[in-house]
N, C-alpha and C positions, 0 to 999 in steps of 0.2 A: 439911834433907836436902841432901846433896852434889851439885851438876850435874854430869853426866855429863861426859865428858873428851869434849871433840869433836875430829872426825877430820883436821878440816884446820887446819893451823898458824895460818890467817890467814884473814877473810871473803872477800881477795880470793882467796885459793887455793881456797875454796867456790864462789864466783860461776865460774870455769875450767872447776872440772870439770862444772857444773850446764852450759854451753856445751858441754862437750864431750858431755853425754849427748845433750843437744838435737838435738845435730847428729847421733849416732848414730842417734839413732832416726828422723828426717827422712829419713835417707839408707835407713833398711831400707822406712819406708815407700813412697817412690821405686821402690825392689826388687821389693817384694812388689806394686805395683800400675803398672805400664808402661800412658802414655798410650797411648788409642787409637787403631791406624791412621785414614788418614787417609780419606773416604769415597771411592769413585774416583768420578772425572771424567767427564765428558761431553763429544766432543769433537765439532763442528757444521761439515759443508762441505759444499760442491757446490750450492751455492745462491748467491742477491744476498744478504750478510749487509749490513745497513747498521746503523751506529756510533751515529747521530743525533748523531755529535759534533761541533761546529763549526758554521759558517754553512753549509756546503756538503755536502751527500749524501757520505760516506765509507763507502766498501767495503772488505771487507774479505775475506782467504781462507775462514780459520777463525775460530771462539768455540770456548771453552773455558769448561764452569760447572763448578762446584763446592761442591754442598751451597745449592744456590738463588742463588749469587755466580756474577757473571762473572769469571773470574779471567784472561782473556787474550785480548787479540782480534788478529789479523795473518795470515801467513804461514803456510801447514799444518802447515808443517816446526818451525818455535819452538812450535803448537799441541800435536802431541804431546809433544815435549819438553816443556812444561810441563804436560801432562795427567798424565803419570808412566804407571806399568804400571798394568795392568786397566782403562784407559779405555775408555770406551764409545765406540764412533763410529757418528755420526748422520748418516746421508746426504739434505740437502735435497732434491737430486733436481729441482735448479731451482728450487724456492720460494725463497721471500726469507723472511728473519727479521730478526725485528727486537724492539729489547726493551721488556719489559712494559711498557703504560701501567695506571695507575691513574686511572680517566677519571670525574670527579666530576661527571655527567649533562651532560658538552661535546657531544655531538650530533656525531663528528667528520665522517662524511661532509658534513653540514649545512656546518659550519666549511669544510670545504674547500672546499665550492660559494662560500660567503661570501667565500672570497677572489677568485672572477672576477666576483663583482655588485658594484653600487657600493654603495662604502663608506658610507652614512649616519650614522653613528658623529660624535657630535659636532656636528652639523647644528643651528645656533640659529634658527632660519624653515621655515616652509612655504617662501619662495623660493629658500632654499637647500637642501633637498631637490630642487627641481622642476629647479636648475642643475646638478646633480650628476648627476642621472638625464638629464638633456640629453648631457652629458660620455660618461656612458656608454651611450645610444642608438649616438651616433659609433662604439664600439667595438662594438657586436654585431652579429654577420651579417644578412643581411635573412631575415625571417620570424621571427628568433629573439624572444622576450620578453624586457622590457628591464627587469630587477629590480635592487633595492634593498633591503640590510638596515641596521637597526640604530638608527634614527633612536628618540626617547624621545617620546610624544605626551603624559606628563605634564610635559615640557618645555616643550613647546610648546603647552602648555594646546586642540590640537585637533588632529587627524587629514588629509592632503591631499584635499580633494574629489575628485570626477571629473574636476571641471571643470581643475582646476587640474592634472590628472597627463594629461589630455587635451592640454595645450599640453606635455607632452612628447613624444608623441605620438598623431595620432590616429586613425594605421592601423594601429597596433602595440599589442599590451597591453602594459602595464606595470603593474607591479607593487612594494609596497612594504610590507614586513613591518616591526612593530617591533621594538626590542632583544628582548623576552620570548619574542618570536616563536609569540605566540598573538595577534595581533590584525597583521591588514594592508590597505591599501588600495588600490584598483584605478581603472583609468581605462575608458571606455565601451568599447573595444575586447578588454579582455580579458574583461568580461561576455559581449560574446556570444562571444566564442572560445569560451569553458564555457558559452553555453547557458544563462545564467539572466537573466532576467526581471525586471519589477516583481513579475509576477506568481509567478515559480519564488520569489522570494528567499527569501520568509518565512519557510520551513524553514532557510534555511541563516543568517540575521541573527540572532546569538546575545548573549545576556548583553550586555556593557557597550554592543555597540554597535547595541542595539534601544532603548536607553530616548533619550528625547526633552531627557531635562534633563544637564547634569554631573555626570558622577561621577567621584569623585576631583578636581575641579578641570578635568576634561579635555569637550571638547565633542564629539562624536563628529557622523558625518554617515552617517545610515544610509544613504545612498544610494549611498556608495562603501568603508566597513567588513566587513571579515568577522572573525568570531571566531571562535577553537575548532573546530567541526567542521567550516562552513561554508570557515575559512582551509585546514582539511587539504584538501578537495575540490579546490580549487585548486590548490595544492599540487600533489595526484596527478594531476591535469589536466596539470601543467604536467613532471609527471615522463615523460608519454607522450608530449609534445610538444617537449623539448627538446634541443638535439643536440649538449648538454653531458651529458646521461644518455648519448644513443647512444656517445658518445665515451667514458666511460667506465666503462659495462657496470653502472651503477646502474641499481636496478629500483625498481618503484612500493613504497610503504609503506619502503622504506629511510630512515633516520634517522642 
């Protein structure tokens, strides 16, 4: 049987026009379906906005989001100009905003208290905890409690006694939470400030540090440990009494 006479002189003049259909019908698709406007904007003033960019607090007029994006932050005037037409405007009305955190159980009020207590963070001794929290007696007000976070007690294979947070001071409580910040220890002054006893404790000396032998490798001293609910009492004791809460308008049970 005979092949048919084909239409184009050459393959390469085949492969042209198959381009050229290509592109015709790309271009009708195009046509017939026009990307979609774009979603209007949100344009955010009258408030503290802050940037969090930089070492330093940065303010700023306006934000501009768009479609859950920040797309612009400065001046009100460059704000709607780049918000475009049918933007929304959002009057803070004084608030401050500030943008989203995604907070993986940081406790941040907590955190920011941790940064005016001293730092136990890295702490290799009992004696260097007890010079640290010396350090920072010097810095607090009188009357105020002299707290410490962050020190590891399976580092240091034991807990500060009373005896030993009592020579930081011993008209003053003091206080001293771990890194996990479920177990802390206390000196004789801050027991009776809360009111507990030989005889109160027993309700409040919880889990690791009721038992008599090591656990986990670490040696516990129940006579200046608290844990769990025992450490939250304190805790909220000490949220009523501190004049880092007065100062700033933290309340009991805040976290």
């Amino acid at each position: 049987m005979a092949r048919p006479a084909s239409l184009f002189a050459t393959p390469a003049a085949a492969a042209t026009a198959l381009g050229v259909a290509l592109g015709l019908l790309s271009a009708t698709a195009a046509t017939a379906a026009p990307a979609a406007p774009a979603a209007p904007a949100s344009v955010y003033s009258g408030g503290d906005i802050l940037t969090m960019a930089g070492p330093q607090p940065r303010y700023v007029e306006a934000l501009v989001e768009r479609q859950g994006r920040i797309v612009y932050v400065g001046p009100l005037a460059g704000a709607i100009r780049a918000a475009g037409a049918n933007a929304r405007r959002l009057d803070l009305a004084g608030r401050t905003l500030l943008p989203g955190f995604i907070d993986a159980h940081g406790h941040f009020i907590y955190f920011g208290k941790n940064l005016v207590d001293a730092d136990l963070f890295g702490a290799s001794s009992i004696e260097e905890i007890v010079r640290r929290m010396k350090v920072q007696a010097a810095k607090v007000a009188p009357g105020e409690w002299i707290v410490g976070f962050g020190f590891q007690g399976t580092g240091l294979q034991r807990y500060p006694s009373v005896a030993e947070l009592d020579a930081v001071s011993a008209e003053r409580p003091v206080m001293v939470v771990d890194s996990s910040g479920h177990a802390g220890a206390f000196n004789s002054a801050a027991f009776r400030a809360a009111g507990v006893t030989a005889q109160t404790a027993d309700g409040l000396v919880m889990g690791l540090s009721h038992r008599s032998r090591p656990v986990h490798g670490v040696q516990f001293h129940p006579e200046s440990i608290l844990s769990e609910h025992g450490l939250v009492m304190f805790k909220n004791f000490l949220d009523m009494a501190s004049d880092w809460n007065k100062k700033t308008g933290r309340t009991k049970g805040a976290r």
